[in-house]
C-alpha positions in Angstrom: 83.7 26.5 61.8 87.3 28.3 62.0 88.1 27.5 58.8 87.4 30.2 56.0 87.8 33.1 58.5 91.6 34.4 58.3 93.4 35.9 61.1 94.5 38.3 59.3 92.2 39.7 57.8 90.3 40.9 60.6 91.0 44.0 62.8 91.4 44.2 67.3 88.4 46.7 66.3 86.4 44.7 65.0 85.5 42.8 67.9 82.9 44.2 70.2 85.5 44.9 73.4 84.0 45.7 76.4 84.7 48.6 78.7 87.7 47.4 80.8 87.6 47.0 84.6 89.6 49.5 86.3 90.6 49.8 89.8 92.6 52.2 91.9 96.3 50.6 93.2 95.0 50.9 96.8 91.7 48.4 96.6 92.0 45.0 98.1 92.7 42.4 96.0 89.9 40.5 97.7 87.6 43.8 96.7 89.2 43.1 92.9 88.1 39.5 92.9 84.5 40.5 94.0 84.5 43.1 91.1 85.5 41.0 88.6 83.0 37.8 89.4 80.5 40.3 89.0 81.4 42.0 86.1 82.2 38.8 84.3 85.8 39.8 83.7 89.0 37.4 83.6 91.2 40.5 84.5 91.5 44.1 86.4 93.5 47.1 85.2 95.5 49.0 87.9 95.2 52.8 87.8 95.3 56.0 89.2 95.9 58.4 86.7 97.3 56.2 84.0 97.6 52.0 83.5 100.2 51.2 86.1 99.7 47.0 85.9 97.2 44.3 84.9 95.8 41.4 87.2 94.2 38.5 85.9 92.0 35.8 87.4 95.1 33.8 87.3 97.5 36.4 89.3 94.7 36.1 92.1 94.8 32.3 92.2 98.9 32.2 92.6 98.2 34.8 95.4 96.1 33.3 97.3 97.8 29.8 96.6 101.0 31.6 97.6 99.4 33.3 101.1 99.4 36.5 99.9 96.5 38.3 102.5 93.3 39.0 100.3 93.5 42.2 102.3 96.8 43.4 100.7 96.2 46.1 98.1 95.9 45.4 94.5 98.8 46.4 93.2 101.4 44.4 95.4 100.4 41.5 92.4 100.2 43.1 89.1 102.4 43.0 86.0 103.8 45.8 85.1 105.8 46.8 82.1 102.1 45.7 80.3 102.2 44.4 76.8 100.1 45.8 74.3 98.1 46.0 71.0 96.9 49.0 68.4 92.8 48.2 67.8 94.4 48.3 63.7 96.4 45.6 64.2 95.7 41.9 63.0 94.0 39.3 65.4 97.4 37.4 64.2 99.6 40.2 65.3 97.5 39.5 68.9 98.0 35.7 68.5 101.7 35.7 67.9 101.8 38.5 70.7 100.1 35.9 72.8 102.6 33.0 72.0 105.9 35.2 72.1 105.5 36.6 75.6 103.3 33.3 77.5 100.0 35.6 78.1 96.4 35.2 77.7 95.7 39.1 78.2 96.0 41.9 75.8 95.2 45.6 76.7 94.0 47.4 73.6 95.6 50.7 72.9 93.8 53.3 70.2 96.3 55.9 70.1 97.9 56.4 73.9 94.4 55.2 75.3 93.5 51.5 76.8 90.2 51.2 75.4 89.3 47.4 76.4 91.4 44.2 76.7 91.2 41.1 74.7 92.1 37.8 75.3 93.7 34.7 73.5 89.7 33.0 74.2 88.3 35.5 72.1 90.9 35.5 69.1 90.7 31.7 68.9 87.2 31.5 69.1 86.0 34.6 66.9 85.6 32.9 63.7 83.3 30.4 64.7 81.6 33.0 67.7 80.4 35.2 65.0 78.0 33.0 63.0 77.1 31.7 66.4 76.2 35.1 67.0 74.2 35.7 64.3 72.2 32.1 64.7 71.5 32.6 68.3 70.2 36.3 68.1 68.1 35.9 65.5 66.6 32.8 66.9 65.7 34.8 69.9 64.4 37.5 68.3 61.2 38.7 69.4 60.1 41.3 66.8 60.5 41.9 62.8 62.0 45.4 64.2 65.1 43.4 66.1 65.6 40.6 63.0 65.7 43.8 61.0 68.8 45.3 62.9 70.4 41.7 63.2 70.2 41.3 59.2 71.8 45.0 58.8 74.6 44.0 61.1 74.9 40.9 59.2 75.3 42.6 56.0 77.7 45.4 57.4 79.9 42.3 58.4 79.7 41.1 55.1 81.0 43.9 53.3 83.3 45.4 56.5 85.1 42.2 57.7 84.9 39.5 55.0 85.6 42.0 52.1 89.0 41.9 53.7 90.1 38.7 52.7 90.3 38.2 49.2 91.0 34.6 49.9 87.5 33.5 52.0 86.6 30.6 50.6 83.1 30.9 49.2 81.3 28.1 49.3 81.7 27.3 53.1 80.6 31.1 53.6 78.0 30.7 51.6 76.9 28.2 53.6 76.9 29.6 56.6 75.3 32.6 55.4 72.9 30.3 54.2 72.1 28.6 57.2 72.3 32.2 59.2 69.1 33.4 56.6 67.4 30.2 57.6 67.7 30.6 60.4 65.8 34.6 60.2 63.4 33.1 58.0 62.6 30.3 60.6 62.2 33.2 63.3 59.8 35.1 60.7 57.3 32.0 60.2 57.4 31.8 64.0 56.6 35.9 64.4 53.9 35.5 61.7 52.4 32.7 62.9 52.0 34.4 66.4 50.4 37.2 65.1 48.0 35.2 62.1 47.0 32.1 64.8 48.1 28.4 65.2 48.1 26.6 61.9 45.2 24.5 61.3 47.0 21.2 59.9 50.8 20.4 58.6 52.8 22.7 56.4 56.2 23.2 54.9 58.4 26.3 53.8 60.8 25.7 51.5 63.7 27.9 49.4 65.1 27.6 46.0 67.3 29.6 43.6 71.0 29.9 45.4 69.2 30.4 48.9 67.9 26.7 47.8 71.4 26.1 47.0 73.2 27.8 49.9 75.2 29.9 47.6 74.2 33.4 48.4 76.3 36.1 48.8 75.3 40.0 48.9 71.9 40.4 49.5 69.9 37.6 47.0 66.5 37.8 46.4 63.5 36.3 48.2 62.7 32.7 46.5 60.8 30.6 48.7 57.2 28.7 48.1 55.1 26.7 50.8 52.6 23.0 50.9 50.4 23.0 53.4 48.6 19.4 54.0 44.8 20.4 54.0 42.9 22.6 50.9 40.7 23.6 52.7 42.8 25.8 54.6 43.6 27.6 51.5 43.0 31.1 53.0 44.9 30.7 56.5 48.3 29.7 54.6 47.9 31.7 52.0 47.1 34.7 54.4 50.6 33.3 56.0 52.3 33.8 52.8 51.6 37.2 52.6 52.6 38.2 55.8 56.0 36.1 55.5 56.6 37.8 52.4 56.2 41.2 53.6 57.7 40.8 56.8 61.0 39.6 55.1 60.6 42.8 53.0 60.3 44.4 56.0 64.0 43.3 57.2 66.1 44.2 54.1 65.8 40.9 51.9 64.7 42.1 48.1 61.3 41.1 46.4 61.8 38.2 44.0 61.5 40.1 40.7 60.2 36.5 38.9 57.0 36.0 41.5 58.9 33.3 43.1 57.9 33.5 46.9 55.2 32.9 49.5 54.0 36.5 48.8 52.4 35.0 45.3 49.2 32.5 46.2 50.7 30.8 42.8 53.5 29.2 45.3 51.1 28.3 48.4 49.7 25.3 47.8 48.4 21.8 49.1 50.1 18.8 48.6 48.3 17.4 46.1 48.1 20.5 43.4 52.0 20.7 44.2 51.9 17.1 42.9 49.6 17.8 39.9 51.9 20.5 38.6 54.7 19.2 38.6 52.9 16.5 36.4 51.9 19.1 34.1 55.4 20.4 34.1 57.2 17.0 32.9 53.7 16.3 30.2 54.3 19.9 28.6 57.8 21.0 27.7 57.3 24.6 27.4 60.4 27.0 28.2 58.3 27.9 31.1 58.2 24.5 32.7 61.2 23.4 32.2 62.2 26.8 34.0 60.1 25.9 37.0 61.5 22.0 36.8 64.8 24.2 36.9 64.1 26.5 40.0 62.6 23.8 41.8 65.3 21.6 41.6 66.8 23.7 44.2 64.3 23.0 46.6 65.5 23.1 50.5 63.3 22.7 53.4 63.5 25.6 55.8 60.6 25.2 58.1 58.0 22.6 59.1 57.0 18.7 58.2 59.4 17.3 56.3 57.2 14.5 55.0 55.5 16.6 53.1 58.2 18.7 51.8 59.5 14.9 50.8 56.3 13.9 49.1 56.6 16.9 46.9 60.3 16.9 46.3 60.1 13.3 45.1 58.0 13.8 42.7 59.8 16.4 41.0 63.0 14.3 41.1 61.5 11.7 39.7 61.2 14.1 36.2 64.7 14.1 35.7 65.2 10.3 35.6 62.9 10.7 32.4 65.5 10.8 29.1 63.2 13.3 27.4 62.8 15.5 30.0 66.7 15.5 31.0 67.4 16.2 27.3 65.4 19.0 27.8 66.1 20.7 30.5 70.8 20.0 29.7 69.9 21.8 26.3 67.7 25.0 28.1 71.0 24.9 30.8 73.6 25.1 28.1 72.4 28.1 26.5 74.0 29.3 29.5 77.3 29.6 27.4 80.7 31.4 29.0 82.1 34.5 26.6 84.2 32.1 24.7 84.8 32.4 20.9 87.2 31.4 18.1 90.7 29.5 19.4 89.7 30.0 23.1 89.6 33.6 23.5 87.1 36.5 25.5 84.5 37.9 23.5 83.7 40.5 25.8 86.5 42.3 28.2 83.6 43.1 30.7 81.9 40.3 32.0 78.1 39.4 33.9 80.0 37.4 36.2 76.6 35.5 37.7 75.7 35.2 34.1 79.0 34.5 32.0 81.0 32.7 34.8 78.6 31.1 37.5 75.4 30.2 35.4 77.2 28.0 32.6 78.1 25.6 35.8 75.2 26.0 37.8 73.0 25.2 35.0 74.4 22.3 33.8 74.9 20.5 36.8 71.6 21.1 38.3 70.1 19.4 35.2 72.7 15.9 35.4 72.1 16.2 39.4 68.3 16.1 38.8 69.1 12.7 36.8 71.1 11.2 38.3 69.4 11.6 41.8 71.8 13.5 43.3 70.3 14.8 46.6 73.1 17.7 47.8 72.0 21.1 47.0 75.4 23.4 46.5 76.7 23.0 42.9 80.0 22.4 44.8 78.9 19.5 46.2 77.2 18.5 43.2 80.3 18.5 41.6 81.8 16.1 44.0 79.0 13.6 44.1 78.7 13.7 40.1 82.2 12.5 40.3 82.8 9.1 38.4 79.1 9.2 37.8 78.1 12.1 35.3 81.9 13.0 34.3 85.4 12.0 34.8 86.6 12.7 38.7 89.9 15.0 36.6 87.1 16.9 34.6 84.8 17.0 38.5 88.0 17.8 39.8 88.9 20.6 37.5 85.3 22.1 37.1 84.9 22.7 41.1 88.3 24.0 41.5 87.5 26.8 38.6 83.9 27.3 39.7 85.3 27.7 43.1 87.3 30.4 42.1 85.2 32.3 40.1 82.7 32.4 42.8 85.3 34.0 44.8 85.4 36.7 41.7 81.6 37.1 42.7 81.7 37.6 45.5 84.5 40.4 45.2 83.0 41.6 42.1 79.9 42.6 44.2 81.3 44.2 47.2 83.4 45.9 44.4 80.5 47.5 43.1 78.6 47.9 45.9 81.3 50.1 47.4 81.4 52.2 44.8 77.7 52.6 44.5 77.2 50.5 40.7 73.9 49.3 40.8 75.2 46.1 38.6 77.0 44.4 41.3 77.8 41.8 39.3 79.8 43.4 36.3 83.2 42.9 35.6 85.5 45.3 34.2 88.5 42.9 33.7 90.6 46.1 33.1 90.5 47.3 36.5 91.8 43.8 37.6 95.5 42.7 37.8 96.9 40.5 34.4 97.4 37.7 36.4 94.2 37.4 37.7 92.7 38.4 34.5 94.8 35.2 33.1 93.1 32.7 35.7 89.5 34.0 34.9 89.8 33.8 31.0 91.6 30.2 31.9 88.5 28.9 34.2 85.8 30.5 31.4 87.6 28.5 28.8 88.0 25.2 31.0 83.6 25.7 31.4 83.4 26.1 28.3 85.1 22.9 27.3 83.3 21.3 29.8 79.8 22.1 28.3 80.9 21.1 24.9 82.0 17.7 26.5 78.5 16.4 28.5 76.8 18.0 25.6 78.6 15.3 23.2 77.6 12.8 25.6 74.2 13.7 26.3 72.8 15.3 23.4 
């Protein structure tokens, strides 16, 4: 999980550093070795007034291997002459600090003052620590109230640390945000359901939209649905629902403003009616079918049997496999079109980038995924598997590459806007952006939309 997560890019302050262990010159250094076992600390700071010397686990080992007396003071085995690091600096800087001078211990200066220590563990391992973080607290969480702070601090890292880097690649983090929201939503259904009452036969929870599709970034709305196994237990799951929906509203995540979530009976239902609409939904092409066809094409199973998220899912895949229905549902997605007019160029300097740059992919390849059964759910991996099947692997290879990147323009587009208070977090101004820059986005937009015009001469 390291990759995506730059070194540089991140801040010694960032990390949570705990208050250093400090002991006087004079203690015993078998005293220091007590402290530190229970403290949990792999080193000691020697002071009086000021920092005189650092001793590490390792310093004790070499004494007592060497016969120095566990009763001889403290400071009889320190380093002196201690290396240090500003909390501003880079958790590079620390790792070639690290490297250059053979230590595993770094005492954290802000301004004259040691304010912690960090070591070479917790620089290598930060990257994949914090997602681990974020996984294993919320899946202990014992109240709505604690999931709430845990998805604040989430967001805060978001926009504090990742913002940083304007290089994060976007689809692995949206992944692991993705999993680290399933992971809250997982702890919700298991709150709710303590507080509602065992469940009285099988159900599934399921997400769609880019939650479905692991592609969220800042804040994305709620789009979830549920099947439960029984109808006749209509009003316990769809009592559930409600409570999911406004516990989750509870924690910070927005209302879908289409209806699309557990909240809305319309999306709690048994098996079978999940089966019979989706019927409907492939006999009747109305623009609001093939919308749901669309949405639900994203489905992901979150929480609970997966039989019967299967059962449900299957169905709806087999739709796409009909010719009609595919035809359908590639011409609805190519009205998605990027701002591209006469000989190639912009028609617009300010851009909806979700809606000019991301939708005219996601669109597209949802609907040739949908027929030609291909079961990954991130349009990135879409891509990849449509390779050699639905295009050319140089057109798959040149589509993801430019999606990639304009997803990266998203995601910097919103924290853009969000920093500046714009309530459109996902408008583009390309006249605040550099010319080169500007050059590659107006290149990818023109790459989608030659693209479209290609599967549309080949499908339609």
């Amino acid at each position: 999980m390291l990759e995506g997560f730059d070194l540089q890019a991140v801040r010694i302050r960032d990390i949570i550093i705990d208050e250093p262990a400090i002991v006087h010159p004079s203690m015993s250094i078998r005293d220091a070795a007590r402290l530190m076992d229970r403290m949990g600390k792999s080193c000691v700071l020697v002071a009086d007034v000021e920092v005189k010397g650092i001793v590490t686990e390792g310093d004790i080992r070499r004494a007592v291997a060497g016969e120095v007396e566990s009763s001889e003071p403290i400071s009889k085995i320190m380093t002196t002459n201690l290396i240090t690091i500003d909390e501003n600096a880079t958790l590079f800087d620390a790792v070639v600090l690290f490297f250059k001078n053979g230590i595993r211990h770094l005492p954290v200066k802000r301004g004259k003052k040691i304010t912690g220590v960090i070591t070479i563990n917790e620089v290598l391992l930060f990257a994949s620590r914090i997602p681990f973080y974020f996984l294993d607290s919320s899946a202990k969480a014992q109240s709505i109230w604690e999931l709430r702070s845990i998805y604040s601090r989430l967001n805060a890292y978001i926009l504090e640390i990742l913002a940083r880097d304007e290089y994060t690649n976007p689809v692995y983090f949206g992944k692991i945000l993705g999993y680290i929201n399933d992971q809250i939503l997982r702890s919700v259904v298991r709150l709710s359901i303590e507080e509602l009452g065992k469940p009285p036969s099988r159900f599934s929870l399921f997400v769609t939209g880019s939650e479905g599709r692991l592609e969220q970034l800042i804040k994305s709305d709620q789009d979830n649905a549920m099947i439960y196994e029984n109808a006749a237990h209509r009003d316990y799951f769809v009592e559930l629902g409600r409570l999911i929906h406004s516990n989750l509203l509870e924690i910070g995540f927005p209302d879908c403003r289409g209806g699309y979530t557990v909240g809305n009976e319309e999306w709690v239902k048994p098996a079978e009616d999940w089966i019979n609409l989706i019927s409907e939904w492939g006999s009747v092409f109305s623009s609001e079918n093939l919308l749901n066809i669309s949405i639900f094409a994203d489905m992901r199973l979150v929480y609970g049997d997966v039989s019967l998220f299967n059962y449900v899912r299957s169905a709806l895949y087999r739709l796409g496999e009909k010719e009609a229905i595919f035809v359908k549902l590639l011409s609805e997605a190519l009205k998605f079109r990027p701002p591209v007019g006469f000989a190639g160029r912009l028609t617009s300097e300010v851009l909806d980038i979700k809606k000019d740059a991301i939708a005219p992919v996601v669109m597209p390849i949802r609907a040739l995924g949908l027929k030609f059964n291909v079961k990954s759910h991130n349009t990135a991996d879409r891509i990849e598997e449509l390779s050699g099947k639905a295009m050319s692997p140089e057109l798959a290879t040149n589509l993801r590459m430019n999606y990639v990147f304009l997803k990266r323009m998203q995601f910097l587009t919103q924290v853009k806007n969000i920093r500046l208070g714009r309530p459109e977090i996902n408008r583009l101004k390309l006249k605040e952006l550099p010319k080169l820059r500007v050059d590659f986005i107006k290149n990818s937009l023109r790459s989608i939309a030659e693209f479209q015009k290609m599967i549309a001469a080949r499908y339609l």
